[in-house]
Every structure is written in structure tokens, then in C-alpha cells.
C-alpha positions as CSV (number, residue, x, y, z in Angstrom):
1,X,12.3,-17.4,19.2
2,X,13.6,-15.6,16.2
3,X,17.3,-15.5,16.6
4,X,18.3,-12.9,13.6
5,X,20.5,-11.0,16.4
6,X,23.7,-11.2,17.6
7,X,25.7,-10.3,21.0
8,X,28.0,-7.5,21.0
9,X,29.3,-5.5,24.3
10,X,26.9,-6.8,26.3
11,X,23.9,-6.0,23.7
12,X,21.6,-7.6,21.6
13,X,22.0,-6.4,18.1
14,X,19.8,-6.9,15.4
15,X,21.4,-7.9,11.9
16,X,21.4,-4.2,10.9
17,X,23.4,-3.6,13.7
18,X,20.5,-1.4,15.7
19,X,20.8,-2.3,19.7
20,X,17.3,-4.0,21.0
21,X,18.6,-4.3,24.8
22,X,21.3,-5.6,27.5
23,X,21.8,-8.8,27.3
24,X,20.4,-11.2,30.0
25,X,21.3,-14.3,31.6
26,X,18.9,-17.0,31.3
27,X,18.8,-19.0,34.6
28,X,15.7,-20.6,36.9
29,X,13.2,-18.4,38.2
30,X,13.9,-19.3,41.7
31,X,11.6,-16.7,44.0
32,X,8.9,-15.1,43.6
33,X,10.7,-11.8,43.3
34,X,13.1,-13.4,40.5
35,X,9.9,-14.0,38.2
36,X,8.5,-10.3,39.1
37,X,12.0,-9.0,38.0
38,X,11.4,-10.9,34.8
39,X,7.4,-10.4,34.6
40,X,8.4,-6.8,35.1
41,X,11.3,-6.4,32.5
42,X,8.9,-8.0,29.5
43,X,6.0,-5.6,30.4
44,X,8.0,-2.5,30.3
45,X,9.1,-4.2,26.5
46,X,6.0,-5.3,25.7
47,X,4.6,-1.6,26.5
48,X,6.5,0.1,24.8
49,X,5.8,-2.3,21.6
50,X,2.2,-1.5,22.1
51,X,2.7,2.3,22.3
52,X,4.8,1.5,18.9
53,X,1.8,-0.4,17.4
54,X,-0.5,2.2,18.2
55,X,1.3,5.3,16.8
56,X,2.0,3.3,13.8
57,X,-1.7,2.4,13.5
58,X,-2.2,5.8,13.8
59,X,0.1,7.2,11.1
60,X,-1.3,4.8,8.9
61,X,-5.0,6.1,9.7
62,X,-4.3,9.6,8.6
63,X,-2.0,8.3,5.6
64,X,-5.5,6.6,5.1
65,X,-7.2,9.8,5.0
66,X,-4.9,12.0,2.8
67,X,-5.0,9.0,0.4
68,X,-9.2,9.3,0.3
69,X,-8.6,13.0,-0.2
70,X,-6.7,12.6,-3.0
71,X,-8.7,10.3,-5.1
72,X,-12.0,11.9,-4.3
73,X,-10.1,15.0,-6.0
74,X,-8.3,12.9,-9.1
75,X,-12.1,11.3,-9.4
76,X,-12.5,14.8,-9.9
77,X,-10.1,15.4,-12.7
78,X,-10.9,12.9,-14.5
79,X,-14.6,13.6,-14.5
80,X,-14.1,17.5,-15.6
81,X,-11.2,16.3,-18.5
82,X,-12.3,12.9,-19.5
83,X,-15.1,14.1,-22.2
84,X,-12.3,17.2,-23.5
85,X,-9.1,14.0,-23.3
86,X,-11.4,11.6,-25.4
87,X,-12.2,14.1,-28.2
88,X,-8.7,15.7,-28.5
89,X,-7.2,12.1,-28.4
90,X,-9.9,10.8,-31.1
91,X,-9.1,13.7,-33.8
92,X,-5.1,13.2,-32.9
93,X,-5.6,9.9,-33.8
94,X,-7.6,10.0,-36.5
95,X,-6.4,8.4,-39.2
96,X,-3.6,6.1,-37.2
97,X,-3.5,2.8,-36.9
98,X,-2.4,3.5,-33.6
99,X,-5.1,3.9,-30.9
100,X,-3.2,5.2,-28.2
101,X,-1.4,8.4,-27.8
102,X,1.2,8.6,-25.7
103,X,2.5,11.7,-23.9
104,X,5.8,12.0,-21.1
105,X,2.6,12.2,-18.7
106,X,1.0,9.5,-19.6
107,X,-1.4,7.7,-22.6
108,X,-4.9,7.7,-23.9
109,X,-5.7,4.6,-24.9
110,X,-8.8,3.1,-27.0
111,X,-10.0,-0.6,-27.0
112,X,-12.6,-2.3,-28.3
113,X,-15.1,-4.0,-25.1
114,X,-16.9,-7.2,-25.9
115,X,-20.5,-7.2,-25.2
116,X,-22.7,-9.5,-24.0
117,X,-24.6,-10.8,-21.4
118,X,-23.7,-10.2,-17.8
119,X,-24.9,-10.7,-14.1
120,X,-26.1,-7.7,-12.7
121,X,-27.7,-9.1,-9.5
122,X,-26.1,-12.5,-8.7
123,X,-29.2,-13.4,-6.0
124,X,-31.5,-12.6,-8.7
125,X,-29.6,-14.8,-11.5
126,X,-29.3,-17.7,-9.3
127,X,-33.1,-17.6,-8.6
128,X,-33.6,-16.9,-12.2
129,X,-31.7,-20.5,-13.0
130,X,-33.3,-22.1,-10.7
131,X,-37.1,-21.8,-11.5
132,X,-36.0,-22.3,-15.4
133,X,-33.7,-25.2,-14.9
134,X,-30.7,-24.0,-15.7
135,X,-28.7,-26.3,-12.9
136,X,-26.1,-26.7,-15.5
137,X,-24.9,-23.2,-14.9
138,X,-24.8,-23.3,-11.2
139,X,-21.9,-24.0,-9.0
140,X,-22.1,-25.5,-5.6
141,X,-19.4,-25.5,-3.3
142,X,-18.7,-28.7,-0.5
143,X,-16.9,-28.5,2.3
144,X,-16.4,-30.9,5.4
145,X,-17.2,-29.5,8.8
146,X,-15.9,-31.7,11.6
147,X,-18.4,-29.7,13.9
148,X,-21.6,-31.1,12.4
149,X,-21.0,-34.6,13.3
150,X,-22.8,-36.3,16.0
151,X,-20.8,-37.9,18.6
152,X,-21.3,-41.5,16.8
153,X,-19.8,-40.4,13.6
154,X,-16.4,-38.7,15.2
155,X,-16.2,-41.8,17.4
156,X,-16.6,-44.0,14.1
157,X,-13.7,-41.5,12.4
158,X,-11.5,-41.5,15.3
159,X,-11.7,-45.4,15.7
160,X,-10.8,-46.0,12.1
161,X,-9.3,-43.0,10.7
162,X,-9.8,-43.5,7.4
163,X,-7.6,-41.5,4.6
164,X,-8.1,-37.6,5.0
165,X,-8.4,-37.5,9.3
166,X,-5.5,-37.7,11.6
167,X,-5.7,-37.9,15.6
168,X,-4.2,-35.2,17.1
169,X,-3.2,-35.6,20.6
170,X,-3.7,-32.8,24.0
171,X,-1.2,-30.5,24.6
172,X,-0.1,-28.2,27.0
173,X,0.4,-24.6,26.3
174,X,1.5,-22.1,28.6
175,X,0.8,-18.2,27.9
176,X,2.6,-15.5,29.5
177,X,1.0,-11.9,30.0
178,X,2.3,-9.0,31.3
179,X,0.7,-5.6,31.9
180,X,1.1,-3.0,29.7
């Protein structure tokens, strides 16, 4: 339980002082009706973190959408004014040692990209390696998968448990859900 709240008048308040609820007494659940009172009290919390959840979900959704919207239109921008910023940057330039002009709004900037050969299809490459012998320039990746052992090999693990294994012993775990 994460206990970054404090009791004040009969509240819990979180540490920037905003009231979560009434305090209540913990006790034993003696009756049936004394654990629907409880069972009760958490759904109508647990609701209302779900309706929370959900409207935050959706905020974040149409945020999402505005955010598309504008970059399908700055996409646009830049495709109409990148040919026209690239030649009136260049003849500014020209001349400088400098390759990048600079403006309160923002900078052009030129560099240099080193060639060479790259993967354009990485299926195709590593089939490519393969039939010419290339296994040099292939990586493989190992993992252990506890699941793919037959029932002689985990017993032989268990028995011995050699460095990398540990036994780890049943436990009980209890679940509570409430309607919401």
C-alpha cells in the first residue's frame, strides 16, 4: 500500500494536501454484511477510477488526433518551402565557412552524409549472406526457455540447481474484485 498521505480531520490527504476520502477504521470483517459494506465502498472508488481512466484515455485520443493533424500539415510546409529554404540558405551562405544560418525562428543547416553500403531489405540480406557465406556478418541471438524442457531435464535442474536456476516455492495470492 503506498502510504504518501497523511490523516487530517478525519481525511486522508495526499502530500499535496488534496483530500482522497474519510478516513476508515480497519477492523475484522465479521458478517457478511460488514464485507458488502467494504466490497461496496471499494467498487464505488474503483468506479469512479475507471470513469477517470477512461476520460483520460479519451482526452489523450483526440490530443492524438490534433497532433496527426498538425504534422500532416507541417509535412506540408516543409515540402512546399524546403526546395525555396535550401537555395536561399545556399547563396546566404555562400562563401562562409559557416554552413548553417541561423535565424530567431530557427536554423538551416548543411552536413556532409557518408555514403555507402546499406540494408535495404534485412530478409533479403540475410538470405543474401547466407547462400554466399558470409556467416561472419550474421548475428544470432540465444535465449533459455524454461518451457521447452521435457519433464526429465527440469527434474534434473530442480534436483541439482546448478548456478543460474533458483526453486521458487507456491504461494498464495488472494485477488479482490469489485463491480464497477
Amino acid at each position: 500500500m503506498d502510504n504518501t498521505y497523511q490523516i487530517v480531520d478525519n481525511f486522508v490527504v495526499d502530500q499535496d494536501g488534496v483530500v482522497l476520502g474519510e478516513v476508515v477504521t480497519e477492523g475484522a470483517i465479521a458478517s457478511q454484511e460488514a464485507l458488502e459494506v467494504v466490497l461496496e465502498r471499494m467498487a464505488d472508488v474503483e468506479s469512479q477510477l475507471v470513469a477517470l481512466k477512461t476520460k483520460h484515455e479519451a482526452i489523450i485520443e483526440n490530443c492524438r488526433k490534433l497532433e496527426v493533424k498538425k504534422a500532416s500539415y507541417l509535412a506540408y510546409l516543409r515540402g512546399v518551402y524546403s526546395n525555396p529554404i535550401e537555395a536561399y540558405a545556399k547563396s546566404r551562405l555562400e562563401g562562409q565557412k559557416s554552413r548553417t544560418l541561423t535565424t530567431p525562428y530557427g536554423q538551416v543547416s548543411f552536413r556532409t552524409v557518408k555514403g555507402g553500403l546499406k540494408v535495404s531489405d534485412k530478409g533479403l540480406a540475410l538470405a543474401t549472406a547466407h547462400k554466399l557465406g558470409m556467416v561472419e556478418a550474421i548475428k544470432v541471438t540465444e535465449e533459455f526457455q524454461i518451457s521447452k524442457l521435457t519433464d526429465e531435464q527440469r527434474d534434473a535442474i530442480a534436483t541439482t540447481l546448478p548456478e543460474g536456476f533458483e526453486m521458487v516455492p507456491d504461494r498464495e495470492s488472494m485477488s479482490i474484485k469489485v463491480v464497477n
